[in-house]
ROLUMVEX-362196 format. One record per atom (N, C-alpha, C, CB): x, y, z; residue number from 1; atom name. Coordinates in steps of 0.2 Angstrom, whole numbers, plus 5000, padded with zeros to 4 digits. Each point is the difference from the previous one (the first is absolute). Glycine has a CB too. Example, Ala and Ser with C-alpha at 12.3 -4.5 7.8 and 13.67 -1.06 7.14 Angstrom:
2
REC      u      v      w   resi   name
REC   5066   4972   5039      1      N
REC   4996   5006   5000      1     CA
REC   5004   5006   5000      1      C
REC   4991   4994   5006      1     CB
REC   5007   5011   4990      2      N
REC   5004   5006   5001      2     CA
REC   4996   5005   5003      2      C
REC   5006   4997   4990      2     CB
//
This chain:
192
REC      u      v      w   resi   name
REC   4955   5001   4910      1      N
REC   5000   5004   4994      1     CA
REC   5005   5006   5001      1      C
REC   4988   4997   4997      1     CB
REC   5013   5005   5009      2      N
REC   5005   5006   5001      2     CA
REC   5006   4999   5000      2      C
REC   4994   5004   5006      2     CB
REC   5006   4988   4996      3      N
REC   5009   4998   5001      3     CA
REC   5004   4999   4993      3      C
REC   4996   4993   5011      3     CB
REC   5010   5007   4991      4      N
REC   5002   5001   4994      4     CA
REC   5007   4996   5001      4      C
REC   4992   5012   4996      4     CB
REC   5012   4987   5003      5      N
REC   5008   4996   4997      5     CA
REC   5004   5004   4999      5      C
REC   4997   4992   4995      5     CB
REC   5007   5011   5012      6      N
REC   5006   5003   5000      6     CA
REC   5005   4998   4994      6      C
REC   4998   5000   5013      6     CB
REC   5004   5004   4981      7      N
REC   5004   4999   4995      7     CA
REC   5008   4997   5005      7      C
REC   4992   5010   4991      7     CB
REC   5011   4994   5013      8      N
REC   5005   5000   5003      8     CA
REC   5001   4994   5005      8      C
REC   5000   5013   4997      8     CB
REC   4995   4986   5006      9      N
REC   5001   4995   5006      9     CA
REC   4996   4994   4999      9      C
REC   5002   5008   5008      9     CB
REC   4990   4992   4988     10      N
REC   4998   4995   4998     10     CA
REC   4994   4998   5005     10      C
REC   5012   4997   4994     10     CB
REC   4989   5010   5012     11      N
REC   4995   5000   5005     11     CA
REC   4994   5003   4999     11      C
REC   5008   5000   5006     11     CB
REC   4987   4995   4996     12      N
REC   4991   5002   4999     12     CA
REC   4999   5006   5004     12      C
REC   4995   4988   4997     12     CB
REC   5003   5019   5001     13      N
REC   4999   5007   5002     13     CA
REC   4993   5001   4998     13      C
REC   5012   5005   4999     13     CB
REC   4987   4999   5004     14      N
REC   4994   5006   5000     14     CA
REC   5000   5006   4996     14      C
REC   4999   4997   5009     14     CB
REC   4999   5005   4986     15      N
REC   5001   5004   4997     15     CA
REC   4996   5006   5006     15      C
REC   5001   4993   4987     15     CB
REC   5007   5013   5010     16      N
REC   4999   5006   5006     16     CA
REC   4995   5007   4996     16      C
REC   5015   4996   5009     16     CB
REC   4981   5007   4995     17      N
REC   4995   5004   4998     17     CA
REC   5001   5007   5003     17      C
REC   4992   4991   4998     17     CB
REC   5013   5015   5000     18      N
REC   4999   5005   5003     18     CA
REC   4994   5003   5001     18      C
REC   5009   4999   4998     18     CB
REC   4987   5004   5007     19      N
REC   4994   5005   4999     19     CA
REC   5005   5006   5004     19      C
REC   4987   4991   5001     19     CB
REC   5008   5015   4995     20      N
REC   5001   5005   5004     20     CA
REC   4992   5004   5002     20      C
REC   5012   5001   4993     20     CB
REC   4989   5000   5010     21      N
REC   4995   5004   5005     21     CA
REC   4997   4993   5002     21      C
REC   4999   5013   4995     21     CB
REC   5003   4982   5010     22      N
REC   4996   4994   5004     22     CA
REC   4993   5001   5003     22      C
REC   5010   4997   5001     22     CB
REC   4991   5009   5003     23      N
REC   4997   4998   5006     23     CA
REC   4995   5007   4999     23      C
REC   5012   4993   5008     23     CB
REC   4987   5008   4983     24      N
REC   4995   5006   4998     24     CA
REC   4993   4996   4999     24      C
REC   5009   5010   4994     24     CB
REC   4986   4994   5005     25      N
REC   4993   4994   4998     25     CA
REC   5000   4995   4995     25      C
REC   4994   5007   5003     25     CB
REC   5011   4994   4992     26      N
REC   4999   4998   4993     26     CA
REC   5006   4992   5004     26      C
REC   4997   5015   4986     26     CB
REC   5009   4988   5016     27      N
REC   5006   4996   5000     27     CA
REC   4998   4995   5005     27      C
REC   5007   5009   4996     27     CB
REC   4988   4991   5009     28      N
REC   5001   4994   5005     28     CA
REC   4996   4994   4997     28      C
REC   5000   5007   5011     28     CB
REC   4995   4996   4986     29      N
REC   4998   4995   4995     29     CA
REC   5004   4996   4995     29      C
REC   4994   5007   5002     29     CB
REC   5010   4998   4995     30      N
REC   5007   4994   4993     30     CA
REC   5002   4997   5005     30      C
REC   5006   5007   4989     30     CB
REC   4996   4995   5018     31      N
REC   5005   4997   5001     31     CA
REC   4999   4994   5005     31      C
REC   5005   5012   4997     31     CB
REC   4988   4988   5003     32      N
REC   4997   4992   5003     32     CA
REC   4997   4998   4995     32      C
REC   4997   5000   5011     32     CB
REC   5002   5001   4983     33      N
REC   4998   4997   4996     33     CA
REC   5008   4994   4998     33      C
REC   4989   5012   4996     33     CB
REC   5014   4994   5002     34      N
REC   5008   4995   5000     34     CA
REC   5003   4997   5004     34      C
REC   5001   5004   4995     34     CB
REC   4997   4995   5012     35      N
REC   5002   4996   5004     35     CA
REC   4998   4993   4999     35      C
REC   5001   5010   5006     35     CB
REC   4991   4992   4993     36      N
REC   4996   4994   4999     36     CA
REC   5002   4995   4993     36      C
REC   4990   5008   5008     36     CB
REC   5012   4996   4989     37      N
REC   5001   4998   4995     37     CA
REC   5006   4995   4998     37      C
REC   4994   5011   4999     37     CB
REC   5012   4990   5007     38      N
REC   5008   4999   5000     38     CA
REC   5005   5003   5000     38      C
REC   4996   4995   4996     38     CB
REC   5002   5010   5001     39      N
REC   5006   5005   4997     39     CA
REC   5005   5004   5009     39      C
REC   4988   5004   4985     39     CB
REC   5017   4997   5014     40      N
REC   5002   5003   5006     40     CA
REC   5001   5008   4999     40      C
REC   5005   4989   5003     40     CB
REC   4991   5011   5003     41      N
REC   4998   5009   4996     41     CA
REC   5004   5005   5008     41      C
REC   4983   4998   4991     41     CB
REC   5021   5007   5003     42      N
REC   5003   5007   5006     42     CA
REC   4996   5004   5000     42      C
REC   5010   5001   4998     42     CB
REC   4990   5003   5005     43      N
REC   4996   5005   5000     43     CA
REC   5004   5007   5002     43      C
REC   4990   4991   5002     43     CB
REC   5010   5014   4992     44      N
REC   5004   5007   5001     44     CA
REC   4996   5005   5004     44      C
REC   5006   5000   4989     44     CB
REC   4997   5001   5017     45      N
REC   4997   5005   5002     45     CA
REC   5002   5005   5001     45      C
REC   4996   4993   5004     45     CB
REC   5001   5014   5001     46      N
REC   5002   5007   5000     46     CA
REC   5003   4998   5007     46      C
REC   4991   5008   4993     46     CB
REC   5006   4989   5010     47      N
REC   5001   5001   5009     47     CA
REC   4996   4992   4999     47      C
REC   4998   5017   5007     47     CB
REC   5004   4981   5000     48      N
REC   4997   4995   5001     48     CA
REC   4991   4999   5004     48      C
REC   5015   4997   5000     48     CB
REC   4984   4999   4997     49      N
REC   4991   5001   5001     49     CA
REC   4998   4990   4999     49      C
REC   4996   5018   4993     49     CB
REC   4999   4980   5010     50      N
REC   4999   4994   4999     50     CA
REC   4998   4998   4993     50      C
REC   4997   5000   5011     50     CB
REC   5005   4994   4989     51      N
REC   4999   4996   4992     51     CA
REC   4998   4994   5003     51      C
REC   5010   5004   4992     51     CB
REC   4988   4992   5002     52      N
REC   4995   4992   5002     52     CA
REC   5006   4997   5000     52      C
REC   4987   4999   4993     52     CB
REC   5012   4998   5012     53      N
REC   5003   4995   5002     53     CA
REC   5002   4995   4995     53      C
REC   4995   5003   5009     53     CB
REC   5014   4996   4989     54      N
REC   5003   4997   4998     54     CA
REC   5005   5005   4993     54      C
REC   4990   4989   5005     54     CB
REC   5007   5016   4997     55      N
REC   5001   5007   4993     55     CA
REC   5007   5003   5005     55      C
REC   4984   5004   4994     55     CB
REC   5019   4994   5002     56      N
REC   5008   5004   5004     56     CA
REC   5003   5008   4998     56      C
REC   5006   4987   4999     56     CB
REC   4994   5015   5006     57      N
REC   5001   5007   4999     57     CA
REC   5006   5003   5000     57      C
REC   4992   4999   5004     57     CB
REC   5009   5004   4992     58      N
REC   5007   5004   4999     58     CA
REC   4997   5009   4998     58      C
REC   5008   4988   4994     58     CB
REC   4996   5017   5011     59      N
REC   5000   5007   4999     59     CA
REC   5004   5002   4996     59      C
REC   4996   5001   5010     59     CB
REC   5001   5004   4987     60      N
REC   5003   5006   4994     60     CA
REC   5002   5005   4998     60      C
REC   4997   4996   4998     60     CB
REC   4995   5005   5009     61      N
REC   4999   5008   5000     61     CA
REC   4997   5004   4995     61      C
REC   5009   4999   5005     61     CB
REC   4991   5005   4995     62      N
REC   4996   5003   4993     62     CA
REC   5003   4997   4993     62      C
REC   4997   5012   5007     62     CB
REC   4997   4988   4989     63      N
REC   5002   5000   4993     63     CA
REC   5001   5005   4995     63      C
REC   4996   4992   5002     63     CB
REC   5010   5009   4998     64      N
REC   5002   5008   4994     64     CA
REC   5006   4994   4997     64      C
REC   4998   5017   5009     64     CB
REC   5003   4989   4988     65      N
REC   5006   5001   4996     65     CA
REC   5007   4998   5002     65      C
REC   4994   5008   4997     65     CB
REC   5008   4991   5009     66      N
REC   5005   4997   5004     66     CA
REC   4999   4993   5006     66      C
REC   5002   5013   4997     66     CB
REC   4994   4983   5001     67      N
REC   4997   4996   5003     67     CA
REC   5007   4994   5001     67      C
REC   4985   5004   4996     67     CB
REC   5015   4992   5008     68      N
REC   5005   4996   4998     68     CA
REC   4996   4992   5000     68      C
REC   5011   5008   5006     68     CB
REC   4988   4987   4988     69      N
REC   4996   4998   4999     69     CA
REC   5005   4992   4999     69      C
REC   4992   5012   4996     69     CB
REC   5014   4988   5007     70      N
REC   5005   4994   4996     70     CA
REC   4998   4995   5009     70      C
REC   5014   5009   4989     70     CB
REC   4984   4993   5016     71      N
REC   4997   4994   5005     71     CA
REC   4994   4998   5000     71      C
REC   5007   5004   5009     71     CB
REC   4990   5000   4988     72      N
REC   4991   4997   4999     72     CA
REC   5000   4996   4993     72      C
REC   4993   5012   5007     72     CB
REC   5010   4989   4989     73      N
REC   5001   4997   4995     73     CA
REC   5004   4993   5000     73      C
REC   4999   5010   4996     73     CB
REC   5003   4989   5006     74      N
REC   5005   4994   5004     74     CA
REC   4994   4992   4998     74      C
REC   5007   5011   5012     74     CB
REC   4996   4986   4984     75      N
REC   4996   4994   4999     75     CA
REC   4993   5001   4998     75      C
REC   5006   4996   5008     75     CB
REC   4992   5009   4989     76      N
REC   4993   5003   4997     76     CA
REC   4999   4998   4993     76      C
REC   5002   5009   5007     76     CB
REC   4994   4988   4992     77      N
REC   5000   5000   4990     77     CA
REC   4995   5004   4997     77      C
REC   5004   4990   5000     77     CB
REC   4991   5011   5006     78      N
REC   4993   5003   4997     78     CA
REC   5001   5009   5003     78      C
REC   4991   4986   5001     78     CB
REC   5006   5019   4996     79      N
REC   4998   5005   5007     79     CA
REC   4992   5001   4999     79      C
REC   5012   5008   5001     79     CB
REC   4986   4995   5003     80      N
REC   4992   5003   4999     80     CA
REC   5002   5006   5005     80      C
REC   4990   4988   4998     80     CB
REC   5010   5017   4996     81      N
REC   4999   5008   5002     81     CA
REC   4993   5004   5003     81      C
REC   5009   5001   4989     81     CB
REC   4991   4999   5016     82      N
REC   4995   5001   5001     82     CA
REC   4998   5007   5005     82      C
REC   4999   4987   4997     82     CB
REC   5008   5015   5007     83      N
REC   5000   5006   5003     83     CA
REC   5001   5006   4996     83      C
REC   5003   4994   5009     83     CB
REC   4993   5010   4992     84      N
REC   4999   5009   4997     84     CA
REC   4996   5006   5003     84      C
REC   5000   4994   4990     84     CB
REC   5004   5009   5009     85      N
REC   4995   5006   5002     85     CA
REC   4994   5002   4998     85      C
REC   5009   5002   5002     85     CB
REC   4985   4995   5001     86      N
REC   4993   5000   4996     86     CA
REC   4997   5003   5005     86      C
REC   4999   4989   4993     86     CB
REC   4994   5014   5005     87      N
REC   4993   5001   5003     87     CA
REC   5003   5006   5006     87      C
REC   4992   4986   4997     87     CB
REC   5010   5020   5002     88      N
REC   5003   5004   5003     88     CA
REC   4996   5006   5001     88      C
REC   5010   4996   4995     88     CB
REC   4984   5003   5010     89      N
REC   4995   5005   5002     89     CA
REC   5003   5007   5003     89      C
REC   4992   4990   5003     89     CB
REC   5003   5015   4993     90      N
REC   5007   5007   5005     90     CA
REC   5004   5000   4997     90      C
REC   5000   4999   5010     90     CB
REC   5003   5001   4986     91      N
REC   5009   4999   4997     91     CA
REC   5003   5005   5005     91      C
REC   4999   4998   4984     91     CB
REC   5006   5005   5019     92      N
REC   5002   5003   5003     92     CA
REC   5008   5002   4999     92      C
REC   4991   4996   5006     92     CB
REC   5010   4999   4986     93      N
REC   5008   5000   4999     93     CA
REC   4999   5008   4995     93      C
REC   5004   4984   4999     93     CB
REC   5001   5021   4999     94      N
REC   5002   5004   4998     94     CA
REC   4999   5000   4993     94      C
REC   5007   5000   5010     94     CB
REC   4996   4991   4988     95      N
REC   4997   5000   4993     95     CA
REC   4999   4993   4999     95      C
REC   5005   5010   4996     95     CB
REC   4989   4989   5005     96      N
REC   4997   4993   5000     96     CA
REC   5003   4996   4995     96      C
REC   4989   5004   5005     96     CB
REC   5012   4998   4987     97      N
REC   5002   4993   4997     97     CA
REC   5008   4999   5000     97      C
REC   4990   5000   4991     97     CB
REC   5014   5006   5011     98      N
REC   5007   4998   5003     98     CA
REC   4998   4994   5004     98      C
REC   5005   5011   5002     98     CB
REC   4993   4990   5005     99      N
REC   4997   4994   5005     99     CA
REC   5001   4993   4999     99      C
REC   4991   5009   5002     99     CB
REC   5002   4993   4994    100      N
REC   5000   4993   4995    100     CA
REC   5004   4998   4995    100      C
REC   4991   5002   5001    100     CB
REC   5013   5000   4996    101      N
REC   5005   4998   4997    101     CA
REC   5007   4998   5001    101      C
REC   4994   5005   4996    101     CB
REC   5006   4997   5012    102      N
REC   5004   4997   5004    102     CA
REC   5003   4994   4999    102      C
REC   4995   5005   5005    102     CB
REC   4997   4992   5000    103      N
REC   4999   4994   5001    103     CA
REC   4998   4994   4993    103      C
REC   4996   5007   5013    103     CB
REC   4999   4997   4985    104      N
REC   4997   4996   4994    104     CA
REC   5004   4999   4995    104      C
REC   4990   5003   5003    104     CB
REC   5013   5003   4994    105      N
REC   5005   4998   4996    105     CA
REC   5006   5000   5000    105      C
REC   4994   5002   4997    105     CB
REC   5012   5002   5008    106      N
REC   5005   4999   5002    106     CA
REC   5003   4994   5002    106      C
REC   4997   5009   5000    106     CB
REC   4997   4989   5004    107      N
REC   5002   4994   5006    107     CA
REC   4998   4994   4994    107      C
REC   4996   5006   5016    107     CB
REC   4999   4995   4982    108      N
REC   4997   4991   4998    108     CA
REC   5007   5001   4993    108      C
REC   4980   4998   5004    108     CB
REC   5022   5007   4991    109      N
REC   5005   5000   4998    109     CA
REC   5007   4995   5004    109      C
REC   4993   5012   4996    109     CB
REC   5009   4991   5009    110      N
REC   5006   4997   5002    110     CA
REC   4998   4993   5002    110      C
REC   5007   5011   5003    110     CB
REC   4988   4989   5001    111      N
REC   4997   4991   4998    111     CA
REC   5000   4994   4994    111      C
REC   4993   5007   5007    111     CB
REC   5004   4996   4990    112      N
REC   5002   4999   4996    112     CA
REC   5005   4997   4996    112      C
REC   4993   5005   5003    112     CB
REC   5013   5002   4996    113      N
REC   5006   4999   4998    113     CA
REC   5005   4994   5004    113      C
REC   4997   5013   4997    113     CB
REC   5002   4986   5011    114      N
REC   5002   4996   5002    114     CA
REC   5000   4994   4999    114      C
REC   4998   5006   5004    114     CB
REC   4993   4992   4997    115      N
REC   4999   4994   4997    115     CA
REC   5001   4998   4992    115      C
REC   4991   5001   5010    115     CB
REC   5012   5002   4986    116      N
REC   5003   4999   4994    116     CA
REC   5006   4997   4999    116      C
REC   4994   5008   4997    116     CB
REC   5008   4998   5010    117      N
REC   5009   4996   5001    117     CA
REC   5001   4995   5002    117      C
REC   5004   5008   5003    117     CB
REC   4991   4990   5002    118      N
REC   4999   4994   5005    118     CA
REC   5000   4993   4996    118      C
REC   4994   5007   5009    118     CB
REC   5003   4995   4984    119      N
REC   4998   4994   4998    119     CA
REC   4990   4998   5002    119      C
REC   5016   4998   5002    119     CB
REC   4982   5007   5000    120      N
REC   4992   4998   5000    120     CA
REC   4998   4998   4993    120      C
REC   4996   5008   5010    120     CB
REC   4999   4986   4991    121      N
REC   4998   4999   4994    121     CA
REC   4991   5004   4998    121      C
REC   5010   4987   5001    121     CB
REC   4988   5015   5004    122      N
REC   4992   5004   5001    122     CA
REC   4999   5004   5005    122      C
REC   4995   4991   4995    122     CB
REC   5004   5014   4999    123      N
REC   4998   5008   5007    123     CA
REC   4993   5001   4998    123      C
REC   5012   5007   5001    123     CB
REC   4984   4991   5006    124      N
REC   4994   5004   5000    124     CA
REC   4998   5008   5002    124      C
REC   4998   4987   5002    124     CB
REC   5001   5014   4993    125      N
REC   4999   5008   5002    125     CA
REC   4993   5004   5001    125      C
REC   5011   5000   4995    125     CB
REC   4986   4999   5010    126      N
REC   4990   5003   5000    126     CA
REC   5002   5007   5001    126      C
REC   4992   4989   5007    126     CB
REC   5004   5014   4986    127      N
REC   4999   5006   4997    127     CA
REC   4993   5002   5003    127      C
REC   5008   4998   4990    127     CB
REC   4988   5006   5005    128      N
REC   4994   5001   5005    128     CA
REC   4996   5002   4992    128      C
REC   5005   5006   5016    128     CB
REC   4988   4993   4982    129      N
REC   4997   5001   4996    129     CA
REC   4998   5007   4999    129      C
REC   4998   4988   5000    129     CB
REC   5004   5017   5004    130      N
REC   5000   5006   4998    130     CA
REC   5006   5004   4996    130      C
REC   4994   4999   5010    130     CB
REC   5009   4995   4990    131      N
REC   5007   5003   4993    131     CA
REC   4994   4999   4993    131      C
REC   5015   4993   5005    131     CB
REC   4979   5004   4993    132      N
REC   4996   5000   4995    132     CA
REC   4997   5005   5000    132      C
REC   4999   4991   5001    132     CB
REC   4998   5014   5006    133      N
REC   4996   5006   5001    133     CA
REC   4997   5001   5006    133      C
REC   4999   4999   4989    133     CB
REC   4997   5005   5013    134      N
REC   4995   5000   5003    134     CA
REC   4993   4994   5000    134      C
REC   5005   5012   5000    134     CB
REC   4994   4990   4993    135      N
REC   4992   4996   4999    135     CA
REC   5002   5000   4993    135      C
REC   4988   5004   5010    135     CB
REC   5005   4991   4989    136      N
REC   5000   4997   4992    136     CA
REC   4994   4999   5000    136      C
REC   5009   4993   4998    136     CB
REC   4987   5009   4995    137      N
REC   4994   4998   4998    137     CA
REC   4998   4993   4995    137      C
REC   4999   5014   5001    137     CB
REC   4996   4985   5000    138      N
REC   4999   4993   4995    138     CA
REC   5002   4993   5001    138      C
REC   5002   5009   4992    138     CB
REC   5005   4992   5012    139      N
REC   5002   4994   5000    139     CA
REC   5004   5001   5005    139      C
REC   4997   4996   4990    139     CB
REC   5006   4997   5012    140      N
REC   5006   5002   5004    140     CA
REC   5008   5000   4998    140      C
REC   4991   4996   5008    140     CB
REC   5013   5007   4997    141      N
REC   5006   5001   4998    141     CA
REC   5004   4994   4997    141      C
REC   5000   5009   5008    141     CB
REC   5005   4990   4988    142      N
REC   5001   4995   4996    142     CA
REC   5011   5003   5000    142      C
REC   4982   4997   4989    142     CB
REC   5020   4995   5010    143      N
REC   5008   5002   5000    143     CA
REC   5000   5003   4994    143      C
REC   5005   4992   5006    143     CB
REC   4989   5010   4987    144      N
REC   5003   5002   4996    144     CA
REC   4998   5008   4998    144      C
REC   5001   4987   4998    144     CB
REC   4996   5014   5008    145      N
REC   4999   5007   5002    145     CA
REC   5007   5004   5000    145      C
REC   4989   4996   5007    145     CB
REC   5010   5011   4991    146      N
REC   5005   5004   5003    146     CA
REC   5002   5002   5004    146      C
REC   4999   5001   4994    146     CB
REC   5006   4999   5008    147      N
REC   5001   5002   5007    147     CA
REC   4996   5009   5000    147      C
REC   5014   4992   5003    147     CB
REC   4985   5009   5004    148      N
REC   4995   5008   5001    148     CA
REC   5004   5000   5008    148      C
REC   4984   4999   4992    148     CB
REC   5018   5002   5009    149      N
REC   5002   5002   5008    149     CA
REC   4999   5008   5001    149      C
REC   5009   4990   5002    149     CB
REC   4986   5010   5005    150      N
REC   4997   5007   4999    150     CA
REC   5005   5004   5008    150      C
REC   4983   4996   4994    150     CB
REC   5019   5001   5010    151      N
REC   5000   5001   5007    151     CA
REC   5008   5000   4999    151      C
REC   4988   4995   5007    151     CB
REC   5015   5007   4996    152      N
REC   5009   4998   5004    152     CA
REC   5001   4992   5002    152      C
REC   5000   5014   5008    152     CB
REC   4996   4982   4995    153      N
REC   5002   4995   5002    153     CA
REC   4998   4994   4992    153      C
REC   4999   5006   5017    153     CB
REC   4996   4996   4981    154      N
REC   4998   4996   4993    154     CA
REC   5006   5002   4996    154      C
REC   4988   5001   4999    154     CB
REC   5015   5005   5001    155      N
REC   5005   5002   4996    155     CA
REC   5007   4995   5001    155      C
REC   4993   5011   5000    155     CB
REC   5008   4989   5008    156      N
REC   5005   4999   5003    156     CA
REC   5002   4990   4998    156      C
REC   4995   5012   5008    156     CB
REC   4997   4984   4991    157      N
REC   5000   4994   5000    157     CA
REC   5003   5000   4992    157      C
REC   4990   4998   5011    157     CB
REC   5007   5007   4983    158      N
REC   5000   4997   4994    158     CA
REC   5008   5001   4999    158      C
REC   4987   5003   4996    158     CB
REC   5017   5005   5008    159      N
REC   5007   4998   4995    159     CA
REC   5004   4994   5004    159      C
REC   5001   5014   4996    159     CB
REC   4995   4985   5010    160      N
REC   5006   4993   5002    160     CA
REC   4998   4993   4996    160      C
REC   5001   5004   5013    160     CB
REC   4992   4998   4985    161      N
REC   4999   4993   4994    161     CA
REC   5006   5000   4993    161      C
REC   4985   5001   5004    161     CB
REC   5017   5005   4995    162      N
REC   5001   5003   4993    162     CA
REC   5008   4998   5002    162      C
REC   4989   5012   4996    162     CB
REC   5013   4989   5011    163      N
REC   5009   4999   5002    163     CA
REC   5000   4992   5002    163      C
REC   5002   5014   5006    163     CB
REC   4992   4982   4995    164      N
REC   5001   4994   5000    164     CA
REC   4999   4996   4994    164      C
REC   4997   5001   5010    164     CB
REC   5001   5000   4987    165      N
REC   5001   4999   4992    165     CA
REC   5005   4999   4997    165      C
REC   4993   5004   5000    165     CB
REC   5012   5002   5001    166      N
REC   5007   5001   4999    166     CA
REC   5004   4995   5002    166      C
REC   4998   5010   5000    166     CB
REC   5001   4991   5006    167      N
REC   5004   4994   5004    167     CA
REC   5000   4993   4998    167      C
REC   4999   5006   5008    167     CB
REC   4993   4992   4991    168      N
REC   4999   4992   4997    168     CA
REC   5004   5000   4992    168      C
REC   4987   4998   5007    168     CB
REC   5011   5007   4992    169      N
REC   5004   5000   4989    169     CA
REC   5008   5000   5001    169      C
REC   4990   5012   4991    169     CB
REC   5012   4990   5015    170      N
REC   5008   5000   4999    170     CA
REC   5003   4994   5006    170      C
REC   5002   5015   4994    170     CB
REC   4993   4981   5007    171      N
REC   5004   4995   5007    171     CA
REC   4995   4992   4995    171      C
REC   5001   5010   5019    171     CB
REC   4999   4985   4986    172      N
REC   4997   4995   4999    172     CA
REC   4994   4998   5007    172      C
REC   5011   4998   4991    172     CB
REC   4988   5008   5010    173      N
REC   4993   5000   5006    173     CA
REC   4993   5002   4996    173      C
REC   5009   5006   5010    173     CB
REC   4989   4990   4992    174      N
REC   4992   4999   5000    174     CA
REC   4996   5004   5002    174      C
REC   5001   4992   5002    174     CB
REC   4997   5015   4995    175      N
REC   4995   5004   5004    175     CA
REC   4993   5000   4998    175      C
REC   5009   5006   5002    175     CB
REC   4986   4992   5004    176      N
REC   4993   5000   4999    176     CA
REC   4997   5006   5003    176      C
REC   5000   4988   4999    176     CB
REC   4998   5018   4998    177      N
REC   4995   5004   5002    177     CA
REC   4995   4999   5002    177      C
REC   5005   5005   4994    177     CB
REC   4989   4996   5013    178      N
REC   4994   4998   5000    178     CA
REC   4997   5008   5002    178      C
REC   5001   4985   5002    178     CB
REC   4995   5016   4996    179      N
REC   4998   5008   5002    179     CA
REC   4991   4998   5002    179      C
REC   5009   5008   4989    179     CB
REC   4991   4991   5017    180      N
REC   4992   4998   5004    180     CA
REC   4997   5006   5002    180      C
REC   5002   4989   5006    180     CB
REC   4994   5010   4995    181      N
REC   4996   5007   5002    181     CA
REC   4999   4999   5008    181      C
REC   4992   5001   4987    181     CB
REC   5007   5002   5017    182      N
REC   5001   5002   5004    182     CA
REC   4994   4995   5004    182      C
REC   5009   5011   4996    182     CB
REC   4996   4986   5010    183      N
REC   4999   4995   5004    183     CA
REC   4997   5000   5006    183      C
REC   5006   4998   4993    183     CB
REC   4989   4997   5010    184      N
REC   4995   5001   5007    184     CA
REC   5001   4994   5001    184      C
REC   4991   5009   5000    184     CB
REC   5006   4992   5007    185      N
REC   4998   4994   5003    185     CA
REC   5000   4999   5006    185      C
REC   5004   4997   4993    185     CB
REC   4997   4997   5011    186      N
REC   5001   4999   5007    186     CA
REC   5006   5003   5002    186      C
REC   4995   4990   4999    186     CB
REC   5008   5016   5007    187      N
REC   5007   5000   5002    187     CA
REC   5003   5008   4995    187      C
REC   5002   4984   5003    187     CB
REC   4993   5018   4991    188      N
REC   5004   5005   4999    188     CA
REC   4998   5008   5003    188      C
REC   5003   4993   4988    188     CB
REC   5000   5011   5010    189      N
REC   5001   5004   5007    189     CA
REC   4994   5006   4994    189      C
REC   5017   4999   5009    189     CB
REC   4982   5004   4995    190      N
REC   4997   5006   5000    190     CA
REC   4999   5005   4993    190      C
REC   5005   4999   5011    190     CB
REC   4996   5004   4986    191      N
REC   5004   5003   4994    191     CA
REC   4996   5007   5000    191      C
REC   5004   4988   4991    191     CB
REC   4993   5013   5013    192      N
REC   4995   5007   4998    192     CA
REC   5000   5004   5007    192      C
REC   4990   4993   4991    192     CB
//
């Protein structure tokens, strides 16, 4: 189902799947999910750290504003955005939603921007459902809810939703926003 017919050579490929942040709790997961699946998946990293096996790794280094994004993109048609600066106990930065806007909206910006040039046809970008608010009564949070972001890093996730938008209205890229609420399980770390 992954493979697909090289237009140019007529050769049966793999459809290629960038991830970012692999080797975080959420990302080892997509990224055996897709393996299992067919798909041939990169994986962007900061530094190198283990990935599931068969998940090929390429380094980027941090993600800001200046990222260079044209080798990890390389044969890619999908991305799933999935590194950010989240869950920051202590904040210790000077000015926490600078920080955050770095990474979250500077960086996943020029990501973005990239994969428009490149020709991606779908950018997955996981947001966080605190761009909705803190809490909700009566019922639960709904896409048709207004955004409420109460914190720097809620804040941080909604204007990179608001700058990827842009980018989908003026390219022919695919953007799918998913905004989960925050995630456990087997392997995740600590947060308190």
């Amino acid at each position: 189902m992954s493979d697909y017919v090289d237009e140019k050579d007529g050769v049966s490929k793999k459809k290629g799947v960038l991830v970012t942040g692999p080797d975080g709790f959420v990302g080892r997961v997509v990224c055996k999910e897709l393996l299992e699946r067919g798909y041939a998946v990169r994986g962007a990293q900061w530094d190198a750290a283990p990935l599931p096996l068969g998940c090929e790794s390429v380094i980027v280094g941090s993600i800001e504003s200046s990222t260079d994004w044209k080798i990890a993109l390389k044969d890619v048609e999908i991305v799933i955005h999935l590194a950010a600066r989240v869950h920051v106990m202590n904040d210790t930065a000077e000015n926490p939603l600078s920080a955050f806007r770095k990474v979250n909206v500077d960086g996943s910006k020029r990501l973005a921007e990239y994969a428009a040039d490149a020709g991606i046809k779908h950018f997955v970008f996981v947001s966080s459902v605190k761009v909705n608010g803190e809490s909700t009564t009566n019922k639960a949070f709904s896409e048709t809810d207004l955004p409420n972001p109460e914190n720097p890093y809620a804040v941080s996730k909604y204007e990179a939703e608001q700058l990827l938008r842009e980018i989908e209205a003026n390219s022919s890229m695919c953007v799918t926003i998913l905004r989960p609420p925050l995630l456990y399980g087997p392997g995740v770390k600590r947060t308190s």
